[in-house]
C-alpha positions in Angstrom: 4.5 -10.2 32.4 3.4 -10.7 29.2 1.6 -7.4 28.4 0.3 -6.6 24.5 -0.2 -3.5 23.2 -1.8 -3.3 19.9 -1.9 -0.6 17.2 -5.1 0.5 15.3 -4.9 -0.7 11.6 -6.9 0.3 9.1 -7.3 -2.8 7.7 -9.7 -5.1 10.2 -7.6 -8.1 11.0 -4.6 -6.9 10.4 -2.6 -6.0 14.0 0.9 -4.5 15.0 1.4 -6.3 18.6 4.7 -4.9 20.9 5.4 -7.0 23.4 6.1 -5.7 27.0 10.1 -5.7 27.5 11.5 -5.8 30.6 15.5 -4.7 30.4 18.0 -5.1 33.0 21.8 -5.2 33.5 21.8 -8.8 31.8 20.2 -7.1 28.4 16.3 -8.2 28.4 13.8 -10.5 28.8 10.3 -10.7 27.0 7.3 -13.1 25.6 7.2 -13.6 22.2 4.0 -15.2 22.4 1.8 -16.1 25.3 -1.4 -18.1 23.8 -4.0 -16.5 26.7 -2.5 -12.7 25.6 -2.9 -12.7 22.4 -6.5 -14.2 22.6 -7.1 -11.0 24.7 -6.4 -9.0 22.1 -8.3 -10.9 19.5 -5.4 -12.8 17.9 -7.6 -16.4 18.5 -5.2 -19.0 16.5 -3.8 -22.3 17.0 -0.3 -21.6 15.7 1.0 -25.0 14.3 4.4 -24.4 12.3 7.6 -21.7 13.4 9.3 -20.6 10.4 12.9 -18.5 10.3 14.6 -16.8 7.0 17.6 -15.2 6.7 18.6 -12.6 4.2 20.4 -9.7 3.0 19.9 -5.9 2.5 17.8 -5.4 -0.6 15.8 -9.0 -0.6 12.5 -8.5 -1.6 10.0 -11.5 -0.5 7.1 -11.6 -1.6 4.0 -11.4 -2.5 2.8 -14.7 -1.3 -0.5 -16.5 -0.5 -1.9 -19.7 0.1 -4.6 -20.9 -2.5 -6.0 -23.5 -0.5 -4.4 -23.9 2.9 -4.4 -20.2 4.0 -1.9 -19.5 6.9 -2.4 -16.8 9.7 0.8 -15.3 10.4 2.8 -13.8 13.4 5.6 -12.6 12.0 9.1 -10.7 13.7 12.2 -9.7 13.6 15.1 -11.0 15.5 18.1 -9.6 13.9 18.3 -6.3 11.8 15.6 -4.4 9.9 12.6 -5.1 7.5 9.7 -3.8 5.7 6.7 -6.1 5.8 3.4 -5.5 3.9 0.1 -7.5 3.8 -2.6 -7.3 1.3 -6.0 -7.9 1.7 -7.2 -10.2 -0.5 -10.6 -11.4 1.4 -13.1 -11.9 -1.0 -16.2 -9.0 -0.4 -13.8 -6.8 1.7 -14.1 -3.2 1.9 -10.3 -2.7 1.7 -9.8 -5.3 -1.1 -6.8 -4.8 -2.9 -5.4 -2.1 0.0 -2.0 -2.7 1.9 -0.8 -1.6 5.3 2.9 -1.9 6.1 5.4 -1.8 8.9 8.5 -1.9 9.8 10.1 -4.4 12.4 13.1 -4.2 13.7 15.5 -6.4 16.3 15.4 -3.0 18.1 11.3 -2.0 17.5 10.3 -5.6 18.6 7.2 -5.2 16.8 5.1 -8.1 15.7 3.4 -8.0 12.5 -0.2 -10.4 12.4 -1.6 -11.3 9.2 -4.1 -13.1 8.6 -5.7 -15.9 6.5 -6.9 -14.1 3.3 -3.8 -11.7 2.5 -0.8 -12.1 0.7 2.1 -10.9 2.7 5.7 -10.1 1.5 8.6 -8.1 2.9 11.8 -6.1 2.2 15.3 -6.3 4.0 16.5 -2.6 4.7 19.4 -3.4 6.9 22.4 -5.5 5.5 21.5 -8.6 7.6 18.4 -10.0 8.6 16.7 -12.6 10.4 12.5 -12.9 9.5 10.7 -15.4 11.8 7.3 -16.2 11.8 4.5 -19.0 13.2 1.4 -20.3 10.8 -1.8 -21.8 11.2 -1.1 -24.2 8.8 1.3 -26.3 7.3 3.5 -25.6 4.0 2.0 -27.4 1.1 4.0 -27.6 -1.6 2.3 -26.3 -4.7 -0.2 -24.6 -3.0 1.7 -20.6 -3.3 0.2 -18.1 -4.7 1.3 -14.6 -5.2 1.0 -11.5 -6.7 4.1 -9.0 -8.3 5.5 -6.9 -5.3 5.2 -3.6 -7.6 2.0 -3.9 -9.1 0.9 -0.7 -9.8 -2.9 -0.9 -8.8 -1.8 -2.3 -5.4 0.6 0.7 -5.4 2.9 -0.5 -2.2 5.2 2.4 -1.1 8.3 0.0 -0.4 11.3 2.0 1.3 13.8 0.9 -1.2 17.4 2.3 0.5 18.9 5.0 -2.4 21.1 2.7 -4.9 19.7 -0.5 -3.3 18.8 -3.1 -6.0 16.3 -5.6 -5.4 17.2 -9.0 -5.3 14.0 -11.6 -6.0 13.5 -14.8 -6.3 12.9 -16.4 -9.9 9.3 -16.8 -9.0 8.8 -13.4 -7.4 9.5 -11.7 -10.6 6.7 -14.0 -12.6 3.8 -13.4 -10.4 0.6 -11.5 -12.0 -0.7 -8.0 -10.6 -3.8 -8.0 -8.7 -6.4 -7.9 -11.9 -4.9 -11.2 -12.9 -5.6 -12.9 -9.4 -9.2 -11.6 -9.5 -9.5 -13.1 -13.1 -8.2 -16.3 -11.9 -10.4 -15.8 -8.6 -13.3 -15.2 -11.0 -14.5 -12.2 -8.8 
């Protein structure tokens, strides 16, 4: 038990894992996370912090980074459907600025692994969801970056549903685009 298989990304770092599922009569049983597996396929993090939103259908969270304490993060659903992106923000990368993005679902049981150096957000397409996720590091309050969800040199194709409207946070709507975090940065 316990079997990974990994997608190809074209961002290095970035990895869509699907557990093995094993279904029976009863419904299912699989590992979310099995420390010695994912080292195997080069996810090599102490995880220290389990996190779990809940939201509705046209929820929009995101862009966010860590300044200072950045966070890897294995993220999932567990109920309903989302859109998750991640943008590489790595300082000297080849694919700074691009963003790769999937969608995970209760049913899909993909895993979504980001990792330290990208800012991460995600949008609820089903009318209930449940987001869970593990970090490297702790929440420090005041440490949250981010960057505007629709910043047009980013260029994110987010799936909004026809006659969805976003719902964001009061924050979400007042982050810069990606020039002003490189100006900031001082790249």
């Amino acid at each position: 038990m316990g079997k990974l298989t990994v997608e190809t990304c074209e961002i290095e770092g970035v990895k869509i894992i699907t557990p093995e599922v094993h279904p029976d009569a009863r419904g299912y049983f699989m590992e979310t996370y099995q420390q010695k597996d994912f080292e195997a396929v080069g996810v090599d993090v102490t995880f220290v912090q389990d996190n779990q939103s809940a939201s509705k259908k046209g929820v929009l969270r995101g862009l966010h980074f860590q300044k200072q304490y950045a966070q890897d993060k294995l993220v999932r659903v567990i109920k309903g459907s989302v859109f998750d992106v991640a943008v590489d923000l790595r300082k000297g990368s080849k694919t700074f600025g691009k963003w790769i993005g999937v969608e995970l679902t209760e049913e899909n049981k993909k895993q979504f692994f980001v990792p330290k150096g990208f800012a991460h957000g995600f949008l609820v397409l089903s009318d209930y969801a449940e987001f869970v996720y593990k970090c490297s590091d702790f929440y420090h309050p005041g440490d949250e970056g981010g960057i505007m969800y629709n910043d047009p040199e980013i260029g994110v194709k987010w799936p909004i549903p026809e006659g969805c409207e976003l719902i964001l946070s009061d924050r979400d709507t007042k982050w810069g685009g990606l020039s002003s975090y490189v100006n900031e940065q001082g790249k």
